[in-house]
KETIBA-487296 format. One line per 5 residues: number of its first residue (from 0); their letters; for each residue x, y, z of C-alpha. Coordinates in Angstrom, 3 decimals, padded with zeros to 6 digits. Layout:
<rs>
NUM	a	X Y Z; ... $
</rs>
This chain:
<rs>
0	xxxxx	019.590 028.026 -058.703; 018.951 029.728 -055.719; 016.443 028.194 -052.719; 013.715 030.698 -053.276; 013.511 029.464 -057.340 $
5	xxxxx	013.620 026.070 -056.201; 010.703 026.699 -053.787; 008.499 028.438 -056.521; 009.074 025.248 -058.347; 008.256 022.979 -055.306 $
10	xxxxx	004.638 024.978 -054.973; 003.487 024.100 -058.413; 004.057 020.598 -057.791; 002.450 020.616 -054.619; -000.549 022.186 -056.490 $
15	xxxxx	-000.423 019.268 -059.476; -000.850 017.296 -055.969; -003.652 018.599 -054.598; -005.263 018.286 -057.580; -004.469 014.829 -058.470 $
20	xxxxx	-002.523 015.942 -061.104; 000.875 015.269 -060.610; 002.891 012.578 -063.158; 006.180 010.230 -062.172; 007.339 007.971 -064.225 $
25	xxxxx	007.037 004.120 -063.176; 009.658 001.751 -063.112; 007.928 -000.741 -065.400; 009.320 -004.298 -066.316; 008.122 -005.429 -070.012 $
30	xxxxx	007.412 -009.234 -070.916; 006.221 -009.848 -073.856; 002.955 -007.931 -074.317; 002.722 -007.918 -070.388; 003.729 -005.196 -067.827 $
35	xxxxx	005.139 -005.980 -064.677; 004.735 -003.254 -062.067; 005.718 -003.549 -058.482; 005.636 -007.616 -058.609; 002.540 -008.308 -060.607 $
40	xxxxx	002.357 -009.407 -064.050; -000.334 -006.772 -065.899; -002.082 -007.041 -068.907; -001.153 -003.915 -070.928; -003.964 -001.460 -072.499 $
45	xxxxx	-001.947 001.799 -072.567; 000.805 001.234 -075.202; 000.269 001.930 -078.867; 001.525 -001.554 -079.949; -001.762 -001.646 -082.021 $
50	xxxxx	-001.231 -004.919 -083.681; 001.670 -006.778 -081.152; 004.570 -005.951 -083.110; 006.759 -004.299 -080.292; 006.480 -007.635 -078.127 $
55	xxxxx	006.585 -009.984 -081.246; 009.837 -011.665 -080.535; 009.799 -013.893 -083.583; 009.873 -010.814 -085.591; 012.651 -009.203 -084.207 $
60	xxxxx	014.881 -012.775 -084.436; 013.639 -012.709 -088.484; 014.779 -009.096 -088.357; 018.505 -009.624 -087.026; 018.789 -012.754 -089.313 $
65	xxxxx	017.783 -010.565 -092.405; 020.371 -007.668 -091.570; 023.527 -009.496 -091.200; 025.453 -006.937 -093.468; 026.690 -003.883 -091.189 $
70	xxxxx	024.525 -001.439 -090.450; 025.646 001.707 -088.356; 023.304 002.488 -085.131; 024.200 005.696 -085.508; 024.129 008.375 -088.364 $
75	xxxxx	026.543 010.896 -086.489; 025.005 013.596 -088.761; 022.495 015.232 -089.946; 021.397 014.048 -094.037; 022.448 017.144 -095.374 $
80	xxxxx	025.764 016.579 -093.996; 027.366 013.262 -093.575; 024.589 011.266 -092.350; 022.548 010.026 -095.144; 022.055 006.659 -096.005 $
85	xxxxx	020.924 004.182 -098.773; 018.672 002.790 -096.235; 016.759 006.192 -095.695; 015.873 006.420 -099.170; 015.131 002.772 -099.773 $
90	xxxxx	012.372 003.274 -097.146; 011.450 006.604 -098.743; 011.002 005.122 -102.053; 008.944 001.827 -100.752; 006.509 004.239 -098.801 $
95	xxxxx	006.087 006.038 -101.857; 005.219 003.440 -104.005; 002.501 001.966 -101.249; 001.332 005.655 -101.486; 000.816 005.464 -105.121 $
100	xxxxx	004.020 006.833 -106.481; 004.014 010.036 -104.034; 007.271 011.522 -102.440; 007.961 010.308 -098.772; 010.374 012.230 -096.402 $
105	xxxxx	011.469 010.815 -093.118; 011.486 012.405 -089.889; 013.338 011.698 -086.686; 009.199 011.295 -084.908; 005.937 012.645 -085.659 $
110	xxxxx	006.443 015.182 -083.180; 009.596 016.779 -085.166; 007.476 016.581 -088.439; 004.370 018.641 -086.797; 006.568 021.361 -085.060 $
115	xxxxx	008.935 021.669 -088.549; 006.109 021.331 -091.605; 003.871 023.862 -090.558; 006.616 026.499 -090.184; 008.178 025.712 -093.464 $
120	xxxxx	005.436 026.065 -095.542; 003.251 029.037 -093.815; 004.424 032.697 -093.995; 002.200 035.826 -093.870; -000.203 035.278 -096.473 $
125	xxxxx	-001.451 031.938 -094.706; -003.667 030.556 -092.917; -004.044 027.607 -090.397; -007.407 026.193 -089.354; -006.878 023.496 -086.900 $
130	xxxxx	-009.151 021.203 -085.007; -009.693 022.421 -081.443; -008.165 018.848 -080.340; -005.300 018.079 -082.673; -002.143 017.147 -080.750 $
135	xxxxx	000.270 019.257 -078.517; 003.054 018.728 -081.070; 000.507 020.454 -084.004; -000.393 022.990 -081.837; 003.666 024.214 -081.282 $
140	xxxxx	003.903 024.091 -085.062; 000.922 026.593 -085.635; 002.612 028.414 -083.094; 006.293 028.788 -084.208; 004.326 029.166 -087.601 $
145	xxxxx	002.625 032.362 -086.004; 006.012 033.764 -085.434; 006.253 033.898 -089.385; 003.155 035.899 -089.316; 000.889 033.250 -090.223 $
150	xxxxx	-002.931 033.385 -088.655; -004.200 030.329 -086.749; -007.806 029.857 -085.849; -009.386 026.670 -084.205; -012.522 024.984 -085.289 $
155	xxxxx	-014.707 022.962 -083.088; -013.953 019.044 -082.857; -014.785 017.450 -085.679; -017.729 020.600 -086.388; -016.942 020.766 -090.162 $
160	xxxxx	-020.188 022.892 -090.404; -018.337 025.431 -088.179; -014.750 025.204 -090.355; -016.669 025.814 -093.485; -018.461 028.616 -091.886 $
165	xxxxx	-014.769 029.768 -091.327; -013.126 028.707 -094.693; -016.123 030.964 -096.489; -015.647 033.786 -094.027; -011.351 034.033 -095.258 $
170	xxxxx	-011.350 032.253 -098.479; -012.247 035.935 -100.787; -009.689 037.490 -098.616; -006.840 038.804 -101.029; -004.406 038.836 -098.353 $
175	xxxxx	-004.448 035.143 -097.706; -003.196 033.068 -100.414; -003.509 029.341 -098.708; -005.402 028.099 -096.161; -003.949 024.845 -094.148 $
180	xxxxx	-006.524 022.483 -092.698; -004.903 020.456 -090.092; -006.749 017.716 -088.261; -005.842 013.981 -087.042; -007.102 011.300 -088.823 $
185	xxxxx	-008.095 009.229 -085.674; -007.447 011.547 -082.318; -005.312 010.167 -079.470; -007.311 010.927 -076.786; -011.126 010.539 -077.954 $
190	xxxxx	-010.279 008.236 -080.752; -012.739 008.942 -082.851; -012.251 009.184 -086.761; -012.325 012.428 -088.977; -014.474 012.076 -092.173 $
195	xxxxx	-011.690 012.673 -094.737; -013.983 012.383 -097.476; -015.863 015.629 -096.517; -012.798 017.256 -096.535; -012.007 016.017 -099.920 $
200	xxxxx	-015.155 017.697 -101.134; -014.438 020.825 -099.001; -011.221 020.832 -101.182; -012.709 020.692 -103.911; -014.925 023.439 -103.337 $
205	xxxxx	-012.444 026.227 -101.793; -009.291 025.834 -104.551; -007.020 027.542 -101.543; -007.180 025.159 -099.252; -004.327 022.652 -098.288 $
210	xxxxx	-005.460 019.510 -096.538; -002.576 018.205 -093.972; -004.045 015.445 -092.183; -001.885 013.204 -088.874; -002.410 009.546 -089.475 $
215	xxxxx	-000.220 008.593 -086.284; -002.581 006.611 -084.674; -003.894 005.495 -087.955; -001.067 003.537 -090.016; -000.823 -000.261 -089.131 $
220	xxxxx	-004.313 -000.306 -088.314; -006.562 001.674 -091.075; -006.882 000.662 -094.899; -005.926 -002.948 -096.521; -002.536 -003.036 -096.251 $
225	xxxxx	-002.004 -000.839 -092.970; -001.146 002.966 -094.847; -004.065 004.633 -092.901; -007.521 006.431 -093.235; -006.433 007.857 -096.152 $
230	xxxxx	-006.047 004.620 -097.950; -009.463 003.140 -095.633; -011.213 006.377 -097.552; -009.519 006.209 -101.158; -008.376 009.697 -100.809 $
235	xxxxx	-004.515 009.292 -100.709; -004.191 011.319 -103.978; -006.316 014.227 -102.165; -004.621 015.044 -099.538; -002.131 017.183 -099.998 $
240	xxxxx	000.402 016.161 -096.653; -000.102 012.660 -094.645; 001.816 012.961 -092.093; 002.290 010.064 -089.792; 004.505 008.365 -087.173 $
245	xxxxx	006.424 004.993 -086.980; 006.530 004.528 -083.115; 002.742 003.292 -082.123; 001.498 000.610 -084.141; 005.235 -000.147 -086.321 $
250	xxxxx	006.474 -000.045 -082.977; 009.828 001.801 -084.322; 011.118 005.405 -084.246; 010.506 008.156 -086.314; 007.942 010.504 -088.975 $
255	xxxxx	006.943 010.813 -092.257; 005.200 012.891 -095.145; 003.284 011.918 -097.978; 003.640 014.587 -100.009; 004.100 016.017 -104.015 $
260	xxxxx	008.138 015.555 -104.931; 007.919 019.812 -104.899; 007.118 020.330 -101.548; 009.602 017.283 -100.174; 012.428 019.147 -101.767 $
265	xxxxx	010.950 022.349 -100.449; 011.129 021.087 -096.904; 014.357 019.605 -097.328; 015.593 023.040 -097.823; 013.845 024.957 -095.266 $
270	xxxxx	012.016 022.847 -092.349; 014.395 023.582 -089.404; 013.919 020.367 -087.274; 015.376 018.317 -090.511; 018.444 020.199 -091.137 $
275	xxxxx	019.387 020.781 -088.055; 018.852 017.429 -086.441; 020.941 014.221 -086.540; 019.364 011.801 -088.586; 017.628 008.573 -087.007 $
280	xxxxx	020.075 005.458 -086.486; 020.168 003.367 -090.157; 019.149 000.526 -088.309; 016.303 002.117 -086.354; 015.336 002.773 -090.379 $
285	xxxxx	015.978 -001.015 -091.696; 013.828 -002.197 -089.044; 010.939 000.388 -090.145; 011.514 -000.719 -093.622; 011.269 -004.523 -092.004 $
290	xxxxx	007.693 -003.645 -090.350; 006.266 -001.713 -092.786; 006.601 -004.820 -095.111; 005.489 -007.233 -092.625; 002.148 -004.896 -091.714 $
295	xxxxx	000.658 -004.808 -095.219; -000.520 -008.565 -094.544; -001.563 -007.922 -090.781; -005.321 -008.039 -092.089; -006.085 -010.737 -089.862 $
300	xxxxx	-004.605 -009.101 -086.417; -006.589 -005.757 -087.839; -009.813 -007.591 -088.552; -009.285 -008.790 -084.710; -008.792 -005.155 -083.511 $
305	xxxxx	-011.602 -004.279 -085.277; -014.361 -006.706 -083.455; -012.543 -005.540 -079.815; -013.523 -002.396 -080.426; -016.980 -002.880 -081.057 $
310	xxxxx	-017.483 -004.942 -078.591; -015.893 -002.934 -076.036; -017.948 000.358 -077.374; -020.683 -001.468 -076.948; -020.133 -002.645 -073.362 $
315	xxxxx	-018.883 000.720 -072.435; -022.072 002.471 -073.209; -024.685 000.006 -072.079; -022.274 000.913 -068.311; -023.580 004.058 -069.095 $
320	xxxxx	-019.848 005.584 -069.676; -019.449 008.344 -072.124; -017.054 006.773 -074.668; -016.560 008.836 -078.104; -014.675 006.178 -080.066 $
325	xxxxx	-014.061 005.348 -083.802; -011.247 003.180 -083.455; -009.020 001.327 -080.820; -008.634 003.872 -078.880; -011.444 003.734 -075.996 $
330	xxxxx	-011.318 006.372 -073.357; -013.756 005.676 -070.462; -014.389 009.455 -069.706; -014.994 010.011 -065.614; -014.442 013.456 -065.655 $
335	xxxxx	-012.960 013.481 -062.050; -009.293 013.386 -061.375; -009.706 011.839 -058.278; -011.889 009.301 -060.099; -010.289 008.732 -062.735 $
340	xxxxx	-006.889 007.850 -060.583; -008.843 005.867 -058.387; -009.910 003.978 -061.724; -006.907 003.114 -062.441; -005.580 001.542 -059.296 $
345	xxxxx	-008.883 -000.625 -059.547; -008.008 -002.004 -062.387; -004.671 -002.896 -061.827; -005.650 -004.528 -058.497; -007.727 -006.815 -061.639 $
350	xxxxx	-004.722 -006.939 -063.123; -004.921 -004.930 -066.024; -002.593 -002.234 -066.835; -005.090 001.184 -067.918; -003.726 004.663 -067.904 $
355	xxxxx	-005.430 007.845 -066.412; -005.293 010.858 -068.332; -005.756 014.505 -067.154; -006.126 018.055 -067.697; -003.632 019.731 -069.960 $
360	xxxxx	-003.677 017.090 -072.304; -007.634 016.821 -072.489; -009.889 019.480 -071.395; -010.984 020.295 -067.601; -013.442 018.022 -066.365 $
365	xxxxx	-013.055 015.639 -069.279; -010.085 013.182 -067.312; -010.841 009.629 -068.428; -009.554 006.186 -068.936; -008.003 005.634 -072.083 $
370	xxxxx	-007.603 002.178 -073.354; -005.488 001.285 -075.837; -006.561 -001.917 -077.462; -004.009 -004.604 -079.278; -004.914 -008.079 -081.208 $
375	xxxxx	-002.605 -009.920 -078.727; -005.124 -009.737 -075.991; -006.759 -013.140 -075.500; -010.742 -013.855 -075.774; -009.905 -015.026 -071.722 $
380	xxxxx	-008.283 -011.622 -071.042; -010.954 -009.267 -072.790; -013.707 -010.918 -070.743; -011.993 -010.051 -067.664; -011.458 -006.741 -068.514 $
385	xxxxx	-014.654 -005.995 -069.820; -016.261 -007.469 -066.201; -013.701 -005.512 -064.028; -014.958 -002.185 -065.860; -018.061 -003.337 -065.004 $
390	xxx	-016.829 -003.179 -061.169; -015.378 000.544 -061.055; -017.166 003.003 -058.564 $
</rs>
């Protein structure tokens, strides 16, 4: 690459600087459910270990004890080729009987299930409505889906006023036969909580539409054994595609869909990220399979997430902070960069461990904190934290 590419390069990063936008990664040392950065022991509120089960070391020793049989840690293959193991479908076959005897098919994350469904099953005569907010890895599916021909239009957040206004304005159109509704059960970055059971009705209503809904930020924590809003709202049955992700809150690897046995085989034969990619390690998969039974009776550490939340909400807003949240995700939104950066190094001088985030992945001028609350944190911790946000300028 020649020294005139490389300097093109070099300006746009200089730019991302000067507009306090620029990302490195840190050189982070974990311990437990703390973060040490640069020397000093942090209490962490940016990782999606929802309920503790990534630090849980008592979990993982009960996990190596259980698997003493061999168990490859890698697949070396795709499933359609060599790589397909008893293990995959074990965990495919629990999941679908938590899901009330629905088809499950893995994915190697939730990002590879987003980009791959949405292609698969649009073509010409379909059509995508999609929250304005749903996640970068949705929004690269409705677009590799648009190379098929497929029209995608984007509602306003959570406006289901506005997405009926748009399901009535295409639904009589002969040329579309389906229309895809795509939204996140709980979003990443506002964390607030889509009411599923208005799109239930909405369903009912329109006999085109397909709901797909992402519960990534939703399993472990949602419902009475852990499966999600979907489950929270009794609407499993209704929802034509749950699709959801093992690495937050089951603190694994990999993706799923909840789906009817006709459109799992129908993806197995033409979603492009699943066929051409080699499967997950078998015991990245046994130690899904491991969580996923453990989190069903987590009620206690989600009860505990629960009260956090409100009471963080709560203290939030009486700061006078604009704070959107259904769920335990709590972003502090400063709107400034600069702010929001400065933010951050406040609280870690407290000790706490708070990521900024920024413009493209929320809008301009909406750059916030975005806390990311777990049931390992201790009453002594929370208190501090909730006076040191007290203390930002």
């Amino acid at each position: 690459m020649s020294e005139r590419m490389l300097a093109q390069f070099a300006e746009h990063l200089d730019q991302l600087k000067q507009t306090d936008n620029y990302r490195s990664f840190r050189k982070l040392h974990h311990q437990g459910a703390a973060i040490h950065l640069d020397g000093q022991k942090l209490v962490n509120l940016a990782s999606n270990d929802y309920l503790g089960v990534a630090s849980d070391e008592h979990l993982q020793a009960q996990f190596l004890a259980t698997y003493q049989d061999y168990l490859p840690f890698g697949s070396s293959s795709s499933r359609l080729l060599t790589g397909n193991f008893a293990v995959y479908e074990m965990l495919e076959e629990r999941m679908g009987e938590l899901f009330l005897g629905r088809a499950c098919l893995l994915f190697n994350s939730g990002y590879h299930a987003n980009v791959g469904i949405l292609p698969a099953i649009c073509d010409g005569r379909t059509l995508v409505l999609a929250d304005k907010l749903v996640h970068a890895s949705i929004i690269d599916g409705m677009r590799l889906a648009a190379a098929n021909g497929t029209k995608c239009v984007r509602y306003q957040h959570q406006n289901l006023t506005h997405l009926e206004t748009l399901i009535q304005k295409y639904h009589d159109d002969m040329s579309i036969d389906r229309i895809v509704i795509v939204t996140e059960s709980i979003f990443s970055m506002d964390g607030d909580a889509t009411d599923l059971p208005a799109l239930v009705r909405l369903k009912a209503t329109y006999p085109k539409l397909i709901l797909y809904i992402d519960e990534a930020h939703a399993i472990g924590v949602r419902g009475q054994q852990g499966l999600g809003c979907a489950e929270a709202f009794g609407c499993i049955d209704e929802i034509d595609l749950i699709v959801g992700a093992f690495g937050k809150a089951m603190a694994s690897v990999g993706g799923y869909v909840i789906c009817h046995q006709m459109i799992k085989d129908y993806l197995i034969n033409t979603m492009r990220p699943l066929i051409f990619s080699t499967a997950l390690p078998p015991m990245n998969v046994a130690w899904t399979a491991f969580v996923l039974d453990n989190i069903i009776g987590m009620t206690a550490e989600r009860n505990k997430l629960q009260m956090r939340h409100e009471h963080l909400i709560m203290h939030i807003k009486s700061l006078g902070f604009e704070c959107p949240s259904d769920s335990q995700i709590v972003p502090i939104i400063l709107k400034d960069n600069a702010r929001t950066m400065r933010a951050t190094d406040e609280l870690t001088k407290q000790g706490f461990f708070v990521l900024g985030v920024r413009p493209p992945t929320v809008p301009q001028n909406q750059s916030r904190l975005r806390v990311c609350l777990n049931s390992t944190i201790s009453d002594d911790e929370f208190t501090q934290f909730c006076h040191a946000i007290g203390q930002l300028t």
